[in-house]
C-alpha positions in Angstrom: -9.0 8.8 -10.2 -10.2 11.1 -13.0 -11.9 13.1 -10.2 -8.1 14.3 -8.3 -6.9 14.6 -11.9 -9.4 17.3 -12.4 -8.7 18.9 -9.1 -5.1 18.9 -9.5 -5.6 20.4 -13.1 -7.7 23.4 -12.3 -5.3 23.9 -8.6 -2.0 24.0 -11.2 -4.1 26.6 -13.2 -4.8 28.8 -10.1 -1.2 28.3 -9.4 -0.2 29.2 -12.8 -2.5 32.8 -12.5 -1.7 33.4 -9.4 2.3 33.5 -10.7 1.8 35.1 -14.0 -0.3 38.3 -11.9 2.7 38.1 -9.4 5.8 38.6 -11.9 8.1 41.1 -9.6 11.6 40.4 -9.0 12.2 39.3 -5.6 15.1 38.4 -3.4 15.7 35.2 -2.2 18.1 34.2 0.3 19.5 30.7 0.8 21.9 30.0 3.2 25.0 31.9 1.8 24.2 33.3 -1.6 21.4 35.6 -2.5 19.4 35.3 -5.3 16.5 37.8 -7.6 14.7 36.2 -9.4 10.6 36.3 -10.2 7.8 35.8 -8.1 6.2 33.8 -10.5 9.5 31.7 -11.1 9.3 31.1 -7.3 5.8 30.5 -6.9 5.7 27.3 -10.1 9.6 26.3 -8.5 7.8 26.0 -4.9 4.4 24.5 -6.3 6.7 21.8 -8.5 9.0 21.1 -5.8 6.0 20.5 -3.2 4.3 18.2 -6.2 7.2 15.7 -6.1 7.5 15.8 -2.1 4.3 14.2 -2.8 4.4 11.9 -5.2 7.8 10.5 -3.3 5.5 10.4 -0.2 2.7 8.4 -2.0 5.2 6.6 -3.4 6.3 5.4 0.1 3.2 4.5 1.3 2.2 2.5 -1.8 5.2 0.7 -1.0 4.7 0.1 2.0 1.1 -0.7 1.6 2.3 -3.5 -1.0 5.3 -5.2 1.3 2.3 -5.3 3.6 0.0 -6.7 1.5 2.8 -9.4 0.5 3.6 -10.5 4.0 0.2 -11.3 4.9 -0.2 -13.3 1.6 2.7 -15.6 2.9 1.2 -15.4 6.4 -2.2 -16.9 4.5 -0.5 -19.6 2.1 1.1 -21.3 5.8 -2.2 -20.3 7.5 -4.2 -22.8 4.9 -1.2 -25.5 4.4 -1.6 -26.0 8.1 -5.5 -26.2 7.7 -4.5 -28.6 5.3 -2.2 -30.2 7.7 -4.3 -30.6 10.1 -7.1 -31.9 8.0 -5.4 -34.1 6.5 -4.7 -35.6 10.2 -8.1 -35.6 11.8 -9.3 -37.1 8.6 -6.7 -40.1 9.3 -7.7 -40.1 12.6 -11.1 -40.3 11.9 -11.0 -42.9 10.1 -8.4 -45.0 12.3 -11.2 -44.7 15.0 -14.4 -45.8 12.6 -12.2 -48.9 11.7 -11.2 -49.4 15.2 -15.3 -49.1 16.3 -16.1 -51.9 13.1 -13.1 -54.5 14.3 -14.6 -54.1 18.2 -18.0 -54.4 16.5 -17.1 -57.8 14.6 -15.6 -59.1 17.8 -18.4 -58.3 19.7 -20.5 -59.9 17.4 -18.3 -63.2 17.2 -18.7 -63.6 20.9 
C-alpha cells in the first residue's frame, strides 16, 4: 500500500512540474462555449478529474468484489448446515442398523 502511495506521490509531482513549466493560455472548446484558460490549470483539472474516474472505478470493483465475497459466505453457511444435515442422518442411520445387527444377534443366539 505504502509502495502505490509513493508512486502516486512522485507521478502528482511530475504532473505538478510538468503544469507549472507549461503555464500558456490556451483555448479550450467545449461543446458551445469557448474557454482560455492555462495550460497548467488544464493539465492538474485533467490529472484530478482522471484521479477520481479511478477511485469511482476501484470503488466499483471493491464493491463488487465484497457482494461477491458475501454471496458465497451464504452459499458456505447452507453448504455446511446440509453437511450437518446429512450427518446428522447417516449417524441415525448408522446407528438404527448396529442396533438392528445386535437384536438379530440376540435372536440368533436364543435359537
Amino acid at each position: 500500500m505504502q509502495v502505490w502511495f509513493i508512486v502516486s506521490l512522485i507521478f502528482s509531482l511530475i504532473i505538478a512540474v510538468f503544469a507549472a513549466l507549461n503555464s500558456n493560455v490556451v483555448t479550450i472548446s467545449l461543446l458551445f462555449a469557448n474557454y482560455e484558460l492555462s495550460q497548467s490549470l488544464v493539465i492538474i483539472l485533467s490529472a484530478v478529474i482522471g484521479a477520481v474516474i479511478a477511485i469511482f472505478l476501484g470503488l466499483f470493483n471493491k464493491i463488487k468484489t465484497s457482494l461477491k465475497i458475501r454471496d458465497l459466505n451464504n452459499e458456505l453457511k447452507s453448504s455446511k448446515a446440509k453437511i450437518a444435515e446429512l450427518n446428522d442422518i447417516i449417524s441415525k442411520n448408522s446407528t438404527t442398523t448396529s442396533e438392528d445387527i445386535k437384536e438379530k444377534e440376540n435372536k440368533s443366539a436364543e435359537i
